[in-house]
N, C-alpha and C positions, 0 to 999 in steps of 0.2 A: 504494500500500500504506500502511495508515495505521502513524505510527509506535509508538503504543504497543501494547502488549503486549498480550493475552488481558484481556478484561474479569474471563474466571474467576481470574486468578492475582490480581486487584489488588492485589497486594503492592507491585510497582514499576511507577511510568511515568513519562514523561516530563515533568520540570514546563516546563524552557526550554532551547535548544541555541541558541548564539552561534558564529556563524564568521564568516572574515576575507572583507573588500571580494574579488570576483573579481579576480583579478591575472592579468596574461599568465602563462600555465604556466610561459615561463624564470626566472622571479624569485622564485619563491614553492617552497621545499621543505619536507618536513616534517622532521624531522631521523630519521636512521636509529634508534640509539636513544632515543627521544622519552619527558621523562621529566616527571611535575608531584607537587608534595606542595601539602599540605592544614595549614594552623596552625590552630591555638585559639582565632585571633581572626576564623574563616570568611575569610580568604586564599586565595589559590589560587594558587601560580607553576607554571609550565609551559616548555615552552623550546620555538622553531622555529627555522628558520635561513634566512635570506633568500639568495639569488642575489644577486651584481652583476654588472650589465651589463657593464661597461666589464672590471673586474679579475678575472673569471669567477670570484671568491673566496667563500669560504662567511660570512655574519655570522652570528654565533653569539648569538641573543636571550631573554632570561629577561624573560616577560609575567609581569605578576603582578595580579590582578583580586579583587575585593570580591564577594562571591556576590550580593550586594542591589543589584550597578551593576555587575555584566558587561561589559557594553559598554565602560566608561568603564576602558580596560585601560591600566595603566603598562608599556609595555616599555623594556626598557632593552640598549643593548648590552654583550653582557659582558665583552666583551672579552680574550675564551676564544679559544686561535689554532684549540682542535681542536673539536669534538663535544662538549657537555655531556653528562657519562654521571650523574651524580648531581644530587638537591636535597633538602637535608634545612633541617627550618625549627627553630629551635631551644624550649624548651617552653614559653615566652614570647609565642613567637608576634612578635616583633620584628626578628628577624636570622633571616636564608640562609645555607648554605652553597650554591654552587656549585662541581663541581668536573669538569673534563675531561679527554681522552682523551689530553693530553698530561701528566698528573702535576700541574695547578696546581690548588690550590683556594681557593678566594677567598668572602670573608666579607661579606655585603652587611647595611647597620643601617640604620632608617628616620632620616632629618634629622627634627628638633622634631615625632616622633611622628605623621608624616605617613603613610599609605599611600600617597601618590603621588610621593614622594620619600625614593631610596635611595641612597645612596652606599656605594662598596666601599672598605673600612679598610686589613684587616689580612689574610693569605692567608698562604699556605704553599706547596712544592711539593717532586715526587718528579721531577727532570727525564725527559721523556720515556717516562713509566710509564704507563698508564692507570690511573684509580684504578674500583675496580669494587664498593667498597663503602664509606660514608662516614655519619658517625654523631656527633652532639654528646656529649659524655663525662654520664653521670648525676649530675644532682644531688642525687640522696638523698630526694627527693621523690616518695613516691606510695601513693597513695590506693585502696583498694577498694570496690566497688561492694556491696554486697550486695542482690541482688535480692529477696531470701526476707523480708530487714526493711524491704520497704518502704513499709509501714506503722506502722513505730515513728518515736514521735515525735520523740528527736532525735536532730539531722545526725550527731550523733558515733556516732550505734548504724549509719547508714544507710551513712555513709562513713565509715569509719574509716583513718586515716592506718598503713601497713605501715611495721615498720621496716625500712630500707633504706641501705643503705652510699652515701655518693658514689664512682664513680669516684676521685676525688683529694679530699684534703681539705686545706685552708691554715691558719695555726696559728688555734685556737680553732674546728676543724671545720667549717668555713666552706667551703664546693663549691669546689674551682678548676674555672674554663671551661674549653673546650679541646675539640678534636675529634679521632675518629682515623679513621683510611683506612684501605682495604687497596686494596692495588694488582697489575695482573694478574701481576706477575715473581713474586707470595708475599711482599712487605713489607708491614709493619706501620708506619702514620706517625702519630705523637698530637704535636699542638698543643696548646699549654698558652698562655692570654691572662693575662698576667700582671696586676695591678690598677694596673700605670703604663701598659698599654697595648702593652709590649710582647709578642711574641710566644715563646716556648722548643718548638724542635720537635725530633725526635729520630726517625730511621728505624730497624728492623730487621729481619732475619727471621721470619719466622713458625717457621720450622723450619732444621734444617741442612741439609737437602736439599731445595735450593727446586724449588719445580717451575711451573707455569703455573696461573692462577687465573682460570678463565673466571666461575666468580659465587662471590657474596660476601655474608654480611650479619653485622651486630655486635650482641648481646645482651648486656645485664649482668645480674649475678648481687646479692642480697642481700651478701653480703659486701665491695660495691664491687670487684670483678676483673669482666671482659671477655672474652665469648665470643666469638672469631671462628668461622662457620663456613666451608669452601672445597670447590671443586668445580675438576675441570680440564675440568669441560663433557662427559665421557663418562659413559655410566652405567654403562659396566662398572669406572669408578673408584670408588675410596671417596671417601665425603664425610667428610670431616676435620673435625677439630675441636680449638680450642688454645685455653687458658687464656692470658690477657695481663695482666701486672697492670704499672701505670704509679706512678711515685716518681721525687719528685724529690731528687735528693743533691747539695749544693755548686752550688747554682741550676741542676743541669745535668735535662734531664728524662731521664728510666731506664726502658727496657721492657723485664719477664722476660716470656719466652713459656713454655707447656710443653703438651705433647701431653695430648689427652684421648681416649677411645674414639672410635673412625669407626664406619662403618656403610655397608653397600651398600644400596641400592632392592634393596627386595619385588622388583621386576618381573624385575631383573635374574635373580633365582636361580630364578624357576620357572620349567621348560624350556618351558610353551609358549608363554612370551613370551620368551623369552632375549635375540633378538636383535631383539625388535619396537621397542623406544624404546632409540634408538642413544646420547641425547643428553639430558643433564640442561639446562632451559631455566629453570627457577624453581628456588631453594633462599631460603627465608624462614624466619625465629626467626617463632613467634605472637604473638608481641610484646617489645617491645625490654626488657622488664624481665622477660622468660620464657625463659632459655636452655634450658630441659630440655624446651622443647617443637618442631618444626621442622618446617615444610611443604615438601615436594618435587614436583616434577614434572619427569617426563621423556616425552620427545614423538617423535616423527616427522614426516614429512612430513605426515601427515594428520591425525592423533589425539593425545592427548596420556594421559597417566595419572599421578593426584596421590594421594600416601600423605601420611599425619600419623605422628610419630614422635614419641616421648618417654624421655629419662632415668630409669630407675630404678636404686634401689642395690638388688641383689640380694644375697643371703648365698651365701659357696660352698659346696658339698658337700663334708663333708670323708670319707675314706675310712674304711672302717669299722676297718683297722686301727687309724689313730690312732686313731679315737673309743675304740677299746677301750683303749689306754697311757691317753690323761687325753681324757674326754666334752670334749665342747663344751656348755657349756652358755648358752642365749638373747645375753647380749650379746656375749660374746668369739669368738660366731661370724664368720669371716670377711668383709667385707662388699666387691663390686665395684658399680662403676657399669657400667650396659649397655643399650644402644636397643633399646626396643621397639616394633614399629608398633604404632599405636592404631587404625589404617582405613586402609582405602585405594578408591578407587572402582573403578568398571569402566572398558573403553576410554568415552573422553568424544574430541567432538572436539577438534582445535588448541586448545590453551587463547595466547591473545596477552598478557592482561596478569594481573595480582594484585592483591588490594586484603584489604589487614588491617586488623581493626578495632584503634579506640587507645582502646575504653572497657574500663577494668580492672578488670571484671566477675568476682568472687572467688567462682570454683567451687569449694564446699566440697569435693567430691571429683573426682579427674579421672574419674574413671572416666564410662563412657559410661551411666549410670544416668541423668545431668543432662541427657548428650545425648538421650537417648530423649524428655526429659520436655514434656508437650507443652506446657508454659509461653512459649512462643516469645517472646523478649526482645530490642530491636535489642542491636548487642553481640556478640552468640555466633554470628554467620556471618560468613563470609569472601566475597568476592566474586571470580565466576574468569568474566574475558572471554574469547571466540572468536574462531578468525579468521570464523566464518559471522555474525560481529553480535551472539550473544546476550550475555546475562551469565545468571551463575547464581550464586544465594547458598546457600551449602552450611554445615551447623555447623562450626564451627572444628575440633572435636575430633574426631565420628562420619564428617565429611564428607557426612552427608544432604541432599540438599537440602532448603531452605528455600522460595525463588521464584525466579521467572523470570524473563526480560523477553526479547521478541526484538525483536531490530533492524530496520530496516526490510529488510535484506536476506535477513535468516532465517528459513529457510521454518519456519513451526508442526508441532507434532503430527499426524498422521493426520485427526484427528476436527473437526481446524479448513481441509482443504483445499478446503472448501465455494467461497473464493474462488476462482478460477483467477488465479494467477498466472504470470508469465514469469521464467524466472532470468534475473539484471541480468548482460550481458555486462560482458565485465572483472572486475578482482582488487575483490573483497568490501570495504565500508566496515567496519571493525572495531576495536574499542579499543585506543590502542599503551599506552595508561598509563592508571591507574587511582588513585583514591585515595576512601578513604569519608570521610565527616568527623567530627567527634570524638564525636559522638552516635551514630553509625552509624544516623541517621534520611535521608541524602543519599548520593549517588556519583557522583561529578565523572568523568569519561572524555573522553582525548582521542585523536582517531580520527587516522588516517593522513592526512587534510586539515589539520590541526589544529584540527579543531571542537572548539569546548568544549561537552558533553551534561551536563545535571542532571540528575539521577534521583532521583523519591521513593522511599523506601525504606517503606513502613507500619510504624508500631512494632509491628503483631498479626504482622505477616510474612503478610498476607493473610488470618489467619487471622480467622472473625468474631468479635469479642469483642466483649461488650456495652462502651455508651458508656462505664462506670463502670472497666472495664478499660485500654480505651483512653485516657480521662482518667489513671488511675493511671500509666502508662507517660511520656505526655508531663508529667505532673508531678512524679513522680523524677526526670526527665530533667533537667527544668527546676531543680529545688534540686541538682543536680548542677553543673549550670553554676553559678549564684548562690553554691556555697561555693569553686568552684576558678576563679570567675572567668574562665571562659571564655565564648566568644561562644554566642550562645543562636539565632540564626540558623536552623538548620538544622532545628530545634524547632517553629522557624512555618512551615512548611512545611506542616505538617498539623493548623495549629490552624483550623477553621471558625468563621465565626461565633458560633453558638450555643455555644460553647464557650468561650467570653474570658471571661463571666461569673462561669461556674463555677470555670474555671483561676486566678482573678485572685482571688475568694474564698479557695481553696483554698489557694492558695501564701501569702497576708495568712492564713491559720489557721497554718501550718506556721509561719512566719515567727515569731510572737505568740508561738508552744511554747517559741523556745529564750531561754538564758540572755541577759543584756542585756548582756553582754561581747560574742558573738556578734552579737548584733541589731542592736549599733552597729556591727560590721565589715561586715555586711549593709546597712546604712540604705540605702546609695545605689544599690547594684546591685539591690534590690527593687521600689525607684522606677521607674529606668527598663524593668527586667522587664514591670512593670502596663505604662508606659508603651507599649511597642514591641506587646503585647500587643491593650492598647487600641485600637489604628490597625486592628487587624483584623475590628472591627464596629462597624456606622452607628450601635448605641446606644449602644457606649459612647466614641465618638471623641471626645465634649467633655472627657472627663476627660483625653483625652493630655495637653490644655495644662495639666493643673493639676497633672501628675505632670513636665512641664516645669520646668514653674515652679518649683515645688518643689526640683528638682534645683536651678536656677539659684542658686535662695534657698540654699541650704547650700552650694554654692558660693562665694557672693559672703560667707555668711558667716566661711564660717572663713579664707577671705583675707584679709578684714579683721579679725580677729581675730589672724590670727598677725601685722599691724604691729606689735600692742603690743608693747609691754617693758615689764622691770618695773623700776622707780625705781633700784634700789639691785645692787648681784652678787651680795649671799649671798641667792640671791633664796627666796622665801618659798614655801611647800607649795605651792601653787594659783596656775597662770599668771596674768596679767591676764585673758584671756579668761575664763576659769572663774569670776575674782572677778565678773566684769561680770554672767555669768550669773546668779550667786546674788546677786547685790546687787539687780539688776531682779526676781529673781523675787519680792524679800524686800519694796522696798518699792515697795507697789499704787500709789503717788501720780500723780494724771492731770497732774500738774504738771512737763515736761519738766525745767526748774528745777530741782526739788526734789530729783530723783532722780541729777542729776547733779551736787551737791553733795557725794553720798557716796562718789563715787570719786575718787579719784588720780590727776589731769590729766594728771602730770607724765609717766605710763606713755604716754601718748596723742599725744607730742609725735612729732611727725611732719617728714620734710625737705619742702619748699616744692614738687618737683618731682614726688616720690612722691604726694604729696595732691593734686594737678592731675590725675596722670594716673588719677586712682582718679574723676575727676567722672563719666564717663557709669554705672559701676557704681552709683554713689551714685543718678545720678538713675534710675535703674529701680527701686532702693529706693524709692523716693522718690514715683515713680507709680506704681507697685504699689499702695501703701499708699492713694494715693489712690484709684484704680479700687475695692479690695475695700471700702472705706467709704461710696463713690458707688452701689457696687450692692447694699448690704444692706438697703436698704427693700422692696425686690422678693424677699428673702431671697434676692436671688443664684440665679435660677433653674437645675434643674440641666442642662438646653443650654446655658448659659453658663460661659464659662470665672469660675475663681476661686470658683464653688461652695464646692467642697470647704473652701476656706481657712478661710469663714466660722464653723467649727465648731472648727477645730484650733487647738489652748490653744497645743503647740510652736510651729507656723511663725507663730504672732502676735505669741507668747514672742519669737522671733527678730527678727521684724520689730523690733518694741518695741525691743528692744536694741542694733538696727543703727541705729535715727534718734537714741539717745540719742549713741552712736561719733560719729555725723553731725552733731548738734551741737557737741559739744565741739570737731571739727575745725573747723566753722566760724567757731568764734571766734579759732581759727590763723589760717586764709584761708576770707575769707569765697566767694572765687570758686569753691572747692569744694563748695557747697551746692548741693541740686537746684535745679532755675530753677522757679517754676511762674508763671502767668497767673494775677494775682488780680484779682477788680474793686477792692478797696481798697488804697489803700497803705498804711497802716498796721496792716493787717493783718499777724499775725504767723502765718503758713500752719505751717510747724515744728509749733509749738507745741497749734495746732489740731486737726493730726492726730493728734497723739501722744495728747492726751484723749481724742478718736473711739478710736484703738484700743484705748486701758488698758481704754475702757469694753468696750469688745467682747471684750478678750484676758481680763476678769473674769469675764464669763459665760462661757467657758469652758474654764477655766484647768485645774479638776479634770475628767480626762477621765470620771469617775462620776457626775458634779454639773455635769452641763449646762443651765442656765438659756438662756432666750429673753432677747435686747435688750428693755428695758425702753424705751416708747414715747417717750421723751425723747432717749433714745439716736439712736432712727429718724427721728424730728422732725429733730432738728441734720445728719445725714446726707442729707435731703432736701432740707436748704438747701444742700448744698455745693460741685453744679452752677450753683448762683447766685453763688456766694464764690469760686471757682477752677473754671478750664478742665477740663476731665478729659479726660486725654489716653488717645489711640488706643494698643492695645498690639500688639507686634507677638510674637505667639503660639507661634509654631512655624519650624523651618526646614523648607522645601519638602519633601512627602513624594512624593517621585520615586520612590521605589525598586520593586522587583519583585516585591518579596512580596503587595504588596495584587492584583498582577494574576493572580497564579495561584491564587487559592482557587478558580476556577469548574472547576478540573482540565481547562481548554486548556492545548496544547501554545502557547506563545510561541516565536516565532521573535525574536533578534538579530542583531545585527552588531558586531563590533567595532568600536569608534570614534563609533557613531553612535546617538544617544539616540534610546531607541523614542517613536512617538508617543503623546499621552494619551488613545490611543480607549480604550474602554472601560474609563475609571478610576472605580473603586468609591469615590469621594470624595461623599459626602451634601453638599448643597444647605446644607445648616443649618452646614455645617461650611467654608465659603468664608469666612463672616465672619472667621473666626483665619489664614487663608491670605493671605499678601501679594501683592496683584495685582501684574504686572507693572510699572506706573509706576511704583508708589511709592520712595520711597528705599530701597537695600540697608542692610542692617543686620549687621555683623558678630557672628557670636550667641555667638561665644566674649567677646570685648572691648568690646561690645556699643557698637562708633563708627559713626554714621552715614556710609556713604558714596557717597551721592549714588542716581540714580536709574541713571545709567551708569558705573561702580566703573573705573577703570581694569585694578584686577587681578583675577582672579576671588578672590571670598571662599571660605573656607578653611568647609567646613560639613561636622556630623558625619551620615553616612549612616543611622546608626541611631536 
């Protein structure tokens, strides 16, 4: 049976599914509640539990995988005595919670920024409680989408920041961290991380009359207070609901609780289902910054049935006696708060897991007007697994569905049983956890094996929309990430070739709109955007290296730029850095000399050890400058990397200014200067290229007033392969990843632990030259130290 879905629904299939080495059946379990979340930075932890032989004991393991290197999984033990029942990643995308079935919860942070390296700090616990709902306290931060502007030109009309209360605030409004639980006895647990590192935690009840808490989840409201919702797992119970508001008094931390309206399931009060869904199995907020909104499901053994609910303040009726003593009139009418369903669906089967989207997409009105509307946006559906395999994407609010996908064990529609198939003896492969990812363009599933499944999600929702449509969708998406700086991942999933062009265009137009306050807080993440982008078609793969480079260059810049100080402490308007800028841009002199007479040496004085260890940074300055001077008489063809450079007034500006820094230091220590291979000794190479570039960085300094090298220019530049070596560069770190193998819409199969092989890699011939064959030496591309051709440790390289 093949795995993807209905050619007609193309809304979701399968991009790649990763599972573990076959293991003897005793040692390999899945864990009973099996649970995974999804960060910001396309993360993915998940939990399974291994078997021991010897000690027949359960290990309790949180894997945590990169979407672009699946395979290449960090598990770690958690060192949880019971069943992990929660994972929440915090909005940072940096730190875990994990917390299990015996009341512990524990805090995991990545060591020096690494995804393959986690250690656990700081934790808390309830002894012996399970906790059943677990949630990082709000920072006050968030953002709405507006679909309907997304065609205005700027980020501030498209996103506009909501105002919103932190959970806690520290003096000068400043977010306190901190988590809160709920746990199955009905306690409330909130951790507070203090900024020396310690921890302040504090339990209480939910209510005074505690009762059993089979499911749980925590919303917060605008005004900074905490909605818990609670269920005791019957459906003939009310689903509760309690105000939490958290304060710390006398360094002690403080939780008031207070009841809010409940509400029973639709399904429960209409008699011809009364007693068909015994059992509440899902209760979810629609999003963690949405309390007034709440998804429910209640199930049976077979079937399951999901309503949508929502908050409103109703006015009460008042009697007409009063109204006759004194009218009510408009405001001083009485106002309650009270649930109303929004939808609800038909019998559906077994629903197994839940997946809410985390883009906070700003529906002007709730009402189901938007729902109807056929503008289909990813975003606005929620995603609901079966036990038969499928999944289905339904509107958040109407519950419509959207698309489909069936698994490979669930049987289709009527009108597709053209195949004959066999039902698969034994219990159904089906999703126990779910998570979408922050675009709601992917859905991560993990099945009862613990296979990990990707699913594309189409941003049309299958629907056909012209390419101009489909362009617009993955390019809000994309300046969506670019301003809240989150991973963009899930976005290339469905960029095609012929589309990098256009997209890459597009987003350098948007870009260029906004203010230059913004543009500089954007510089770097635009870069590598084109960049990562770029990788995705053979025409435009030679510019990845120069949108590398580029990074690298502003990098190495402002490192070296923030060594300076400035001479004296009542120090003056403008850092050194900034003087250095304006002083090189001021005066044109092709004379390295000249121009470093007019600064202030004294800023520049550096310790002996600090300026050693800066040499291999320097020398990439150093041959850079060389290479883009050696290949301007060919004008830098555009399959060549360093193209682009040739024209850009900034990164030449840059350059220019970091051989001037280079100088200076070198007449501290001269062992800190780049090395190059001249034929003459007397030659003074420094010096030489600094004229080469003034003259180059002249013609095109005003980006309106771009002149051609004047053939004297080109002449000296032709000699320079004659006067000095020109050294090989080394371009790019290995592009291993995943993304370039799915654009042809194969299903990829993995394995955990075991890197796929490079059949069918979409890497052009023309494009080997910038790729480092296997002999040569490895090159650390962060600290850029050569380290041999066989590295004792493995080098430390960014996936994206």
């Amino acid at each position: 049976v093949p795995l993807q879905g209905p050619r007609a629904s193309g809304a979701m299939d399968l991009a790649y599914v990763c599972e573990w080495e076959k293991k003897p059946k005793s040692n390999h379990c899945p864990s009973i509640p099996l649970v995974c979340a999804w960060s910001c930075r396309n993360l993915i932890a998940f939990t399974t539990d291994l078997k021991n032989e010897e000690e027949k004991d359960l290990t309790h393991m949180v894997h945590i995988i990169d979407t672009e290197h699946p395979w290449d999984v960090y598990s770690v033990n958690s060192g949880h005595t019971e069943v992990i029942t929660c994972l929440e990643w915090d909005q940072s995308g940096s730190r875990l919670l994990s917390a299990d079935a015996d009341g512990h919860i524990k805090c995991w942070s990545m060591t020096d920024h690494l995804a393959n390296s986690w250690e656990n700090t700081v934790g808390s616990m309830v002894e012996g409680d399970p906790v059943v709902a677990l949630s990082w306290l709000h920072n006050g931060v968030k953002l709405a989408l507006h679909v309907e502007k997304s065609g205005a030109s700027n980020f501030g009309e498209k996103f506009s920041r909501v105002k919103f209360s932190p959970s806690l605030t520290l003096f000068g409004g400043k977010p306190m961290e901190g988590w809160i639980a709920v746990t199955i006895s009905g306690l409330v647990t909130v951790s507070l991380l203090k900024p020396n590192g310690q921890v302040l935690t504090s339990t209480e009840s939910l209510c005074r009359l505690r009762c059993r808490v089979a499911l749980a989840d925590v919303a917060f409201t605008g005004g900074g207070n905490i909605v818990v919702a609670t269920s005791d797992g019957s459906s003939t119970s009310p689903v509760q609901f309690y105000k939490v508001c958290v304060s710390v008094v006398n360094e002690k931390c403080k939780i008031d609780t207070e009841i809010l309206p409940s509400l029973f399931m639709r399904c429960t009060t209409d008699p011809a289902r009364k007693d068909k869904y015994p059992a509440i199995t899902h209760l979810k907020f629609l999003a963690r910054d949405m309390s007034e909104q709440v998804l429910l499901c209640a199930s049976n053994q077979n079937s399951s049935i999901v309503e949508c609910w929502s908050l409103r303040k109703e006015g009460l009726p008042v009697n007409n006696i009063f109204q006759q003593i004194s009218p009510v009139v408009g405001d001083k009418q009485p106002m309650i708060l009270k649930w109303r369903i929004l939808s609800a669906t038909n019998d559906l089967d077994r629903v197994s897991a839940v997946a809410l989207p985390k883009l906070p997409i700003s529906l002007t009105n709730t009402d189901l007007k938007v729902a109807n509307d056929t503008k289909f946006f990813p975003g606005l559906g929620l995603a609901l697994a079966f036990h038969d395999g499928s999944v289905h994407i339904v509107h958040r609010l109407s519950l419509q569905m959207m698309a489909v996908f069936y698994g490979s064990s669930s049987q289709r529609p009527v009108d597709e049983q053209t195949i004959k198939r066999q039902r698969t003896a034994g219990p159904l492969v089906h999703f126990k956890a779910m998570q979408l990812s922050w675009t709601s363009l992917a859905l991560a599933g993990i099945d009862s094996h613990g296979k990990l499944s990707m699913l594309r999600i189409s941003p049309s929702m299958g629907h056909v929309l012209d390419m101009n449509m489909s362009l617009r969708h993955l390019l809000f998406l994309l300046e969506y990430c670019m301003v809240t700086g989150y991973d963009w991942w899930d976005i290339l999933l469905h960029v095609q070739p012929n589309m990098v062009q256009n997209l890459v265009e597009k987003l350098h137009e948007e870009y260029m709109r906004q203010n230059a306050a913004l543009q500089q807080v954007l510089s770097t993440r635009i870069v590598a955007m084109k960049a990562s982008l770029c990788k995705l078609s053979s025409s435009t793969i030679a510019r990845v290296c120069d949108y590398h480079a580029k990074l690298f260059l502003i990098a190495i810049s402002c490192t070296l730029k923030s060594l300076l100080r400035p001479h004296f402490l009542n120090t003056p308007d403008k850092s050194p850095g900034d003087r250095l800028t304006e002083i090189c841009s001021k005066i044109t002199d092709i004379d390295i000399d000249k121009v470093m007479i007019n600064l202030k040496t004294e800023e520049f004085v550096l310790e002996m050890t600090t300026l050693q260890s800066l040499q291999q940074l320097i020398q990439w300055v150093g041959d850079f400058v060389l290479y883009l001077l050696a290949s301007l008489p060919n004008q830098g063809s555009p399959v060549r990397p360093g193209h682009s450079f040739l024209r850009d007034g900034a990164s030449l500006g840059m350059f220019r200014e970091l051989m001037v820094v280079i100088r200076i230091w070198g007449l501290l220590k001269p062992s800190c200067l780049p090395v190059y291979t001249a034929t003459s000794d007397t030659q003074d190479s420094m010096s030489l290229l600094f004229r080469l570039l003034t003259k180059l960085w002249l013609c095109c300094r005003e980006e309106n007033h771009i002149t051609e090298p004047d053939d004297t220019l080109i002449d000296e530049c032709c000699l320079l392969p004659s006067q000095l070596l020109i050294p090989n560069i080394d371009w790019l770190p290995i592009n291993d990843g995943i993304i370039s193998k799915l654009q042809n819409k194969q299903l990829v199969r993995l394995q955990f632990g075991k890197a796929p092989g490079l059949v069918g890699h979409t890497v052009s011939s023309q494009f080997d030259a910038f790729v480092r064959a296997p002999g040569q030496p490895k090159i650390d591309h962060l600290r850029r130290l050569h380290l041999g051709a066989y590295p004792t440790e493995e080098c430390k390289s960014c996936t994206r």
